[in-house]
N, C-alpha and C positions, 0 to 999 in steps of 0.2 A: 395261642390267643385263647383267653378260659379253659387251659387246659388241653386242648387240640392243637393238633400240629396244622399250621397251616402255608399256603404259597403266597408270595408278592414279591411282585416286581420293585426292582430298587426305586423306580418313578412312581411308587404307590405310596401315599401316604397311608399312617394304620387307620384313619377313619375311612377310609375307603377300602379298606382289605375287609376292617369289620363290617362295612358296608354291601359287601361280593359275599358272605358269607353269612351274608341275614344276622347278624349284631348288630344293634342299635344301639347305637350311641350319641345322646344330645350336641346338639349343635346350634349354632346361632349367627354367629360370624362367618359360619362356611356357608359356599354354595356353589356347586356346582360352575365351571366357566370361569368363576371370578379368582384370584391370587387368594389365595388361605392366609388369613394372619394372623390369626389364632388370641382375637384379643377378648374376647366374649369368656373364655375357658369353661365354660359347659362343658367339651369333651375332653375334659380332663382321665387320662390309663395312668396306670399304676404300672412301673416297667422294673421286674426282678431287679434288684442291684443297686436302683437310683434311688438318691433320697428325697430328690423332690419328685412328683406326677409332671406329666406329660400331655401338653395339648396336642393331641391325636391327628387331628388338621395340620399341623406340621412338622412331626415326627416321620422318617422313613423306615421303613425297615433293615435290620439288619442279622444274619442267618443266627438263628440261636437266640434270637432274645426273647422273653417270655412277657406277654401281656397282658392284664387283667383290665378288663373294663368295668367290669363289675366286684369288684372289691370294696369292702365297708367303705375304707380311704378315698377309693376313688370317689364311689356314688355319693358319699357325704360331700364332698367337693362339689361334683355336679348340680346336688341339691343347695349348696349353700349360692352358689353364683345365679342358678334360677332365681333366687329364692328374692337377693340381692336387687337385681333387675326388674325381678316382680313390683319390687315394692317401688320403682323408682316411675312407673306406668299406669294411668288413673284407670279407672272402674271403665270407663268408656270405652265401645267396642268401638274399633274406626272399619275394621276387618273381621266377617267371620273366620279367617284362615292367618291366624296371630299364631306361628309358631312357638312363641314365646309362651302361652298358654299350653299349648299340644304338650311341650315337654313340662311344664309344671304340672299338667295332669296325669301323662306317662312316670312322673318320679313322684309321685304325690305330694305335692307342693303345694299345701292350701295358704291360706292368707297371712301375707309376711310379717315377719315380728318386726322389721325396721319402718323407721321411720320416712316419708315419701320425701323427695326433694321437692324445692320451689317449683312450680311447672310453666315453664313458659307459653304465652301466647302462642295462638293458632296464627297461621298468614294463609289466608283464602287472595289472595293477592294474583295468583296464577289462572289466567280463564280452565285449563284443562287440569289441572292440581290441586290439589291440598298438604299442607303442610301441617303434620301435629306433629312440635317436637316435644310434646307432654309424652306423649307414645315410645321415644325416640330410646334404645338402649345401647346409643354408640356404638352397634358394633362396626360401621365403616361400609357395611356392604354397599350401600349408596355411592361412596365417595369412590371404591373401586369399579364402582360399574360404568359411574362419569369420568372418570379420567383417565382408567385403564382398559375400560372394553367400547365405549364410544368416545372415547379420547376429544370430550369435551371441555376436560377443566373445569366446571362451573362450580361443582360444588365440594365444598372445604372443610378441615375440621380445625377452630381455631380457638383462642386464649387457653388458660390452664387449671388445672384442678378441676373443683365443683362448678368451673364457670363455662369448661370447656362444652364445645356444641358445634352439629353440623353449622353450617353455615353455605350460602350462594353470593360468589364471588366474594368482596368486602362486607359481611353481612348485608348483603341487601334483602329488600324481599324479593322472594322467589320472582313474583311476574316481571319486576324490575330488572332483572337479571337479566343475563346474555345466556340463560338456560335458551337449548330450543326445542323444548317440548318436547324428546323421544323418550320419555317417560322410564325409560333402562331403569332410574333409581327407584322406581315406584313399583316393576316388576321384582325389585330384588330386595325392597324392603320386607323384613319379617314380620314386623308387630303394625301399619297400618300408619306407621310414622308420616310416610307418603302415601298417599293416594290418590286414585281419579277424583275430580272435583264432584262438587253437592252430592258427595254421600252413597254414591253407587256401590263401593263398594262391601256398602252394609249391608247390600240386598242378596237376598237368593235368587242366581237365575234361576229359569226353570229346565233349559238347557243349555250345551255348548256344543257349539258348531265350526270342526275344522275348515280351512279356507286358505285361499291364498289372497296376498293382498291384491289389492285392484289398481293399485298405484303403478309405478315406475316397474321394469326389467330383473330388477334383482331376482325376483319369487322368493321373498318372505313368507313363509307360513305362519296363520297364525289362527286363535281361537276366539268365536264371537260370543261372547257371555250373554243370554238369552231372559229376557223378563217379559212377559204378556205382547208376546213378538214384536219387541222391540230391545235394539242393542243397548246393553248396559256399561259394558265395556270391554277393550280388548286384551286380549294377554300375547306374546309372541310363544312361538310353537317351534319345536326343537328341528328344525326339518334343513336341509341339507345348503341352502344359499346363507342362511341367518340364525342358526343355532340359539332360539329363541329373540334374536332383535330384532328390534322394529324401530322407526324414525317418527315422528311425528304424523306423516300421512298416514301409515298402517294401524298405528295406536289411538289417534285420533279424528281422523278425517272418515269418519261415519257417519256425519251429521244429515247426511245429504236422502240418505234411505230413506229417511222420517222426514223430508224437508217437504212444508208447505205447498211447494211450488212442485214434485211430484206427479208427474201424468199417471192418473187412474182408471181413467175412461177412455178409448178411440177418438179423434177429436177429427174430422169433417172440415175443409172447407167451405166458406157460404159461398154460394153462386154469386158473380158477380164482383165480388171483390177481387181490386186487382193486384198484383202484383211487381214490384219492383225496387230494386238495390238498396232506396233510401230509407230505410225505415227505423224502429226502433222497438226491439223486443218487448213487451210488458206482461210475465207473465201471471200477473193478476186480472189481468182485462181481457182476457184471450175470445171471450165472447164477442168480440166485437170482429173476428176474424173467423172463428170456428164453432160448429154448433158440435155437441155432443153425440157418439151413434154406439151402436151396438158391435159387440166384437164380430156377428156375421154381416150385418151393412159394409161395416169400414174394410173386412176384406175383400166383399165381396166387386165393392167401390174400386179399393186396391187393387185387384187382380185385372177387373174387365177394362180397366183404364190403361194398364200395361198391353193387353193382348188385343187390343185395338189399334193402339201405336205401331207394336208388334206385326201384325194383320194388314195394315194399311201405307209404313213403311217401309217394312222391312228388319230383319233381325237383328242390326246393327245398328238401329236407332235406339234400342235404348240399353241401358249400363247402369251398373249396380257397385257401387261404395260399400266394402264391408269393415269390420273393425277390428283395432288388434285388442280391444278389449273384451270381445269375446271366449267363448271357449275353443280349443278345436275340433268339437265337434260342430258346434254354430257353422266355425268357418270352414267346414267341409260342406256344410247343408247350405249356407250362403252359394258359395261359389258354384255348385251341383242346378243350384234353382235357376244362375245369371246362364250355365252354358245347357242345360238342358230347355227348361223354361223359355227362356227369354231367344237363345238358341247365338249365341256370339260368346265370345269370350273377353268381353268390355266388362270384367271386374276385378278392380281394386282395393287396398286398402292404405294408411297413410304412410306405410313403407314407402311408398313412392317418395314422400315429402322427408326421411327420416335418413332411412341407412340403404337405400337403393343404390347409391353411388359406391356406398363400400362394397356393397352384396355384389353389384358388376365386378368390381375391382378383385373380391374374394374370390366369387366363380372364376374367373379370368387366370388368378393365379395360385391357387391350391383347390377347385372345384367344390367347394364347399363355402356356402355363407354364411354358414351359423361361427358362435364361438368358438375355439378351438379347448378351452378351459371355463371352468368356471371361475367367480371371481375371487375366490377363497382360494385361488395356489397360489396368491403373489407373498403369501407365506411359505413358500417352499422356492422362490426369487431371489436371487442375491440382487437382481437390479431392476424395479418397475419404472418402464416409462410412458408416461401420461400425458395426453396431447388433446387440444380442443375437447377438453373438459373438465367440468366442477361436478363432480361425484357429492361432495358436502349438500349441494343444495338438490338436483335431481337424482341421486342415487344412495342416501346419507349409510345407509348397511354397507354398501358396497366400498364407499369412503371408511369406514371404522377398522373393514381388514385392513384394509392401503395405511393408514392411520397408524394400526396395530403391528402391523413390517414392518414400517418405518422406524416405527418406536425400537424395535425388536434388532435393527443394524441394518435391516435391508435399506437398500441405498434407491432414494427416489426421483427421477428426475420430472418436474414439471414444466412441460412446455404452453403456453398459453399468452397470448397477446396481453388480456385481466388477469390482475392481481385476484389469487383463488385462494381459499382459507387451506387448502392442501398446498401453500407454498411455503407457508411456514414449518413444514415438515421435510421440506427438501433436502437433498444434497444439491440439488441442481433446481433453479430454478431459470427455464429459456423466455423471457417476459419478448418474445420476438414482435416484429411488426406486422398489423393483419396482413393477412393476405399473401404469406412468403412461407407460407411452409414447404412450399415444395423446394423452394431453395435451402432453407434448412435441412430438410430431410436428404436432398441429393449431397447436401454438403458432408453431412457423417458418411452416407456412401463414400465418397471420396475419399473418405479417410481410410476405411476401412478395404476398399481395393487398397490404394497406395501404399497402406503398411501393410500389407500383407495380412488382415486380419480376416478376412473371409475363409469359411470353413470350407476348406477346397473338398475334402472326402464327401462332407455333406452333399457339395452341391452336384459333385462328379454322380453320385449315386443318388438327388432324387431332384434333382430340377433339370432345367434348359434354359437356355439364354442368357446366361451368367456374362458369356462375353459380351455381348452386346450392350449389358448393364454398365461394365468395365466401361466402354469408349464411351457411353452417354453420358456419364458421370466427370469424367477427365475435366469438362470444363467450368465444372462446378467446384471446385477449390472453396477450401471455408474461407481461404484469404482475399477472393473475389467475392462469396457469398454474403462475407459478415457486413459491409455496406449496405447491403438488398433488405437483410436479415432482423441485422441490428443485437446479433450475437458477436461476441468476439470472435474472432480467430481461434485462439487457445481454447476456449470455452469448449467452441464445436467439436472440438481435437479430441480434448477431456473425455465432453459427452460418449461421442462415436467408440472412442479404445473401452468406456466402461462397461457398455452396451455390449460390444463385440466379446470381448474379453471375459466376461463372466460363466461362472456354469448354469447358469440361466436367467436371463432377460424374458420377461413380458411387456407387451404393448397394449394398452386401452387407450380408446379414442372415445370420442363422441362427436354432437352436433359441430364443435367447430372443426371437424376435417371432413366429414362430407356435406355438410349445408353451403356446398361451394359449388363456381360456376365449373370450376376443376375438382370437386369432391373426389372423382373416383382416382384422377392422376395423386391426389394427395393420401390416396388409401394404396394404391398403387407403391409409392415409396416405402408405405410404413411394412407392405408385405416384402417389396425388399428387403428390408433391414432385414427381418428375418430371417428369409430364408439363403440370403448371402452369408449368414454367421450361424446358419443353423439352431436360430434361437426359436423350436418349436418342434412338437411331437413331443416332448418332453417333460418332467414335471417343476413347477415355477416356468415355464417360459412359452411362448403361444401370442397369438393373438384375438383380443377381447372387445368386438364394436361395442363400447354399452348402450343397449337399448332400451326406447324410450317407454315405450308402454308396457305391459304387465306380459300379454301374449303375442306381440308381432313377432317374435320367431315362431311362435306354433301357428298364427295366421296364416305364414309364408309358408311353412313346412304343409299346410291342408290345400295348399293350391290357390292363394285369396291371392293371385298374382295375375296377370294376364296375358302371359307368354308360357304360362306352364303349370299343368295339373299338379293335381299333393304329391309329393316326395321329387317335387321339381322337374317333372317329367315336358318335355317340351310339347306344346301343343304341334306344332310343325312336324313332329316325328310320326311316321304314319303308323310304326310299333305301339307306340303309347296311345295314339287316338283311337286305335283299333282295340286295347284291351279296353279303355272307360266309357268306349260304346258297345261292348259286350256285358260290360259291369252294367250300365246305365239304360242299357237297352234303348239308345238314340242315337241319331246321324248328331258327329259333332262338326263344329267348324274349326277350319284346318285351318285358317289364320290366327296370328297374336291378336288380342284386343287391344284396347285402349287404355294408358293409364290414368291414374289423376289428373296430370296435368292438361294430355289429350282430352278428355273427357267432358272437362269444361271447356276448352276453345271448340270443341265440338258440338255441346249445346249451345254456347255462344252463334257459332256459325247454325245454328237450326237441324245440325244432321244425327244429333242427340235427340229426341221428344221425350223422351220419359225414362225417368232413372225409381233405382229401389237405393233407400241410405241406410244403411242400419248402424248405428251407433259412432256416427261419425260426422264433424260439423266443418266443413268446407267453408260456408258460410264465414263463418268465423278465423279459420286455423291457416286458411291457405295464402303463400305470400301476398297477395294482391287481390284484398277480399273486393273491394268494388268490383274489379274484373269478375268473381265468383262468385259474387251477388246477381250480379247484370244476368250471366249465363245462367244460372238457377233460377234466376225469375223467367224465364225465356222460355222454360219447361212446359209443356203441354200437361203434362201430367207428373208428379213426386210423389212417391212415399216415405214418409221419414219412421224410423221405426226407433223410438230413444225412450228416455225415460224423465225427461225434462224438453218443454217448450224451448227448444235451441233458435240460435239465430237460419239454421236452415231447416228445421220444422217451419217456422213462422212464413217460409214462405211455399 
């Protein structure tokens, strides 16, 4: 390559070789992540032999061939299709970071001798979007980032010649569209074509600040673009769950940091006002309920109101709510304050309400509750199977891998009562009846004993109880089950041999298999499945609760649980209590605490007085909020610690 001998691999394309070897070579249609198609031809080499140039973006290498990138021929090339493109793009900057320029001015490319096209209308139509297709240089990277890497579909490239143009769905305009706003086309446009709406992206932050998103479990990383400390907008960051993606929560759901409604001062109860279940949040009128105090009042308010409770109680009157939107560092100092401080270990977080029944079910049957995988191997899966849940709408990164397997031949099956936009991707779709999964799930057992499909080495060498599974299963036939079910017969048979039979299966679940009266008997089966067919320890196969909030596994892992210190150490162990009151330098208590659910039938019955909540709204979230209204009002004393007037600040 210019002369130098150099190495790549047969899976390297040359603009990537000259990329590994500090050669720069124009580019416009490539990018990183997305399928090279080479239609831009900026990166046009000159390759010994050939008589036409070569777009380097999809050339491979082959031993002996000679390449020049910088050759008259070439660079004249490169400069004519800049040059091309230049002219077809107005004066208007939409973007300081228009690639499209960078390489006009790396090849010295000033103002083009052609003549400009018509330029089509703007569509400001999308609340979070702008569309300039005046900007627009075809090169498709938009369309492969919507349909091949968030496997949306929405946006199109259609009619022909000089007329040809993106396009959303049947040319609609964008906000009209069944786009959903995960903005992927806007991160991969070059020239500003797309952008964030009103014009952000014109600006200069002043900084950028790595982060992880605050949403949902996945751990998207991403970067917050910084203008007079306020977000201007976001970009996704190449970090290990989301290889720069983001869904619309993480790209756009920032609105809130800067929201009106915002608590910036301590806020005081007035004497006298009372309290109880029926009311209705207003958080413009908040004076009518709270006077404003000083960060040392409102603690000091805070604390002495606790340790009066505390004092005149007893230690087990009051209980502390912590959150998985935290850090874990919070929720080690959370948890540290409820059993040092407060002196019991009555603190929770809304795991209790979430993946508690799996986490039983997990401990219970491979001692571990976290993930076994993350959600990027179901690329390395010959079969994902997905159960009580829609990844698309709570999890939308985590749905684009599943999405992207699928696409790819991995074979998908979705089990779920509702019709989920991941069913249109299936091999299997189980549409079963609420509330039967355990008959579903025992029914592929069946199969899988009776045909002998269980990994007998596996289980001889790393389980127990395999027989016992055997007989409990026996009565569960898919040909009794499928009536209960509302799956075929065949179907279930199908499913079961795919599952079993592969060189590796994984399982994701969500809300609808443990928000059950049987959650954990229904997590229960699915670790069956596994580990009778040995689908786990492996890579593609494992089991994957997905969780709801950004850090309930790191909440859980610091101890925000109330049977067991961080790294799940049982309070009841006198080994364990005896190191974190050497660590903590306090007597702790040797009983389990209380958890959510306890907690409130606990102040409800008066033997709760006073709790600490920090970033967590019961009030609101927990199944039977009158019941959790009543009990919170009941409270001698709350402190809420959020960053919004919630329904259980308010009281």
């Amino acid at each position: 390559m210019n002369g130098k001998n150099v190495l790549g691999r047969s899976d390297e394309s040359l603009l990537q070789i000259a990329e590994r070897y500090g050669i720069q070579v124009p580019r416009l249609c490539y990018k990183d992540g997305l399928r090279p198609d080479g239609n831009c031809r900026t990166c046009m080499v000159e390759i010994k032999g050939e008589r036409v140039l070569a777009p380097s973006c999809c050339r491979y290498p082959k031993e002996g061939i000679e390449v020049t990138t910088d050759s008259a021929r070439a660079v004249l090339s490169q400069k004519v299709s800049v040059e091309l493109l230049l002219a077809d793009v107005p004066e208007t900057a939409y973007t300081l970071n228009s690639e499209l320029d960078f390489w006009a001015s790396k090849l010295g490319v000033g103002k083009p001798r052609f003549a400009a096209r018509h330029q089509p209308a703007g569509d400001l139509s999308h609340p979070a979007m702008a569309v300039n297709l005046d900007a627009c240089i075809q090169c498709k990277r938009c369309v492969r980032a919507c349909r091949e890497e968030q496997v949306n579909d929405v946006i199109g490239y259609a009619f022909r010649g000089g007329h040809s143009k993106i396009v959303f769905d049947l040319d609609d305009p964008m906000g009209d569209s069944t786009c959903v706003a995960c903005g992927e086309c806007v991160q991969a446009c070059p020239t500003g074509a797309l952008m964030p709406a009103r014009g952000v992206g014109a600006i200069a932050p002043d900084k950028q600040v790595d982060s992880v998103c605050p949403y949902c479990g996945v751990g998207c990383q991403l970067t917050y673009n910084i203008k007079d400390n306020r977000i201007l907008y976001v970009q996704g960051k190449d970090g290990p769950a989301n290889s720069s993606r983001l869904c619309v929560k993480g790209r756009y759901g920032f609105d809130y940091v800067q929201h009106k409604h915002r608590l910036t001062t301590p806020l005081i109860r007035k004497p006298g006002i009372p309290k109880h279940k029926d009311f209705v949040v207003d958080p413009k009128n908040w004076q009518e309920i709270f006077r404003e105090a000083s960060w040392e009042e409102a603690l000091d308010f805070a604390a002495k109101g606790l340790r009066e409770i505390r004092d005149q109680y007893g230690k087990r009157s009051l209980a502390g709510f912590g959150s998985a939107k935290c850090t874990n560092e919070e929720a080690y100092l959370f948890q540290k304050l409820v059993r040092t401080g407060f002196g019991s270990n009555n603190v929770d977080h809304c795991t209790r309400l979430c993946h508690a029944s799996s986490v039983a079910a997990l401990m219970e049957g491979i001692n571990s509750g976290a993930v076994s995988n993350q959600v990027r191997d179901v690329a390395n899966a010959e079969v994902i199977f997905l159960i009580g849940a829609n990844p698309t709408v709570n999890h939308p990164v985590a749905a684009t891998w599943l999405k992207n397997a699928a696409k790819s031949g991995v074979k998908l099956i979705v089990a779920d009562p509702r019709g989920t936009d991941l069913a249109r991707h299936a091999t299997y779709f189980l549409q079963f009846k609420a509330d039967t999964d355990v008959a579903l799930l025992n029914a592929m057992l069946h199969v899988i004993v009776e045909e002998g499909l269980a990994n007998k080495e596996f289980i001889n060498a790393r389980t127990s109880g395999y027989e016992a599974l055997a007989e409990n299963v026996k009565e569960f036939s898919p040909e009794a089950m499928a009536p209960i079910c509302g799956i075929d017969a065949q179907t279930i048979r199908e499913v079961a041999r795919l599952y079993a039979t592969s060189k590796a299966s994984i399982i994701l679940w969500g809300m609808g298999i443990s928000q059950h009266v049987h959650g954990t008997d229904n997590a229960r089966c699915l670790i069956a499945l596994a580990l009778s067919t040995g689908q786990i320890g492996k890579p593609g196969s494992g089991l994957h609760p997905l969780r709801g909030q950004n850090n309930v596994q790191g909440a859980s892992d610091s101890g925000l649980i109330p049977m067991v210190y961080p790294d799940y150490q049982p309070v009841g162990a006198d080994a364990a209590r005896k190191r974190f009151e050497t660590l903590w330098k306090t007597q702790l208590d040797p009983n389990p605490g209380l958890t959510v659910v306890e907690t409130i039938q606990a102040a409800k019955r008066r033997e709760i007085r006073g709790m600490f909540i920090m970033g967590e709204n019961p009030a609101m979230s927990d199944p039977d909020v009158e019941h959790a209204r009543e009990a919170i009002a009941a409270l001698d004393h709350l402190v809420v610690q959020d960053i919004f007037l919630t329904e259980t600040a308010y009281l």
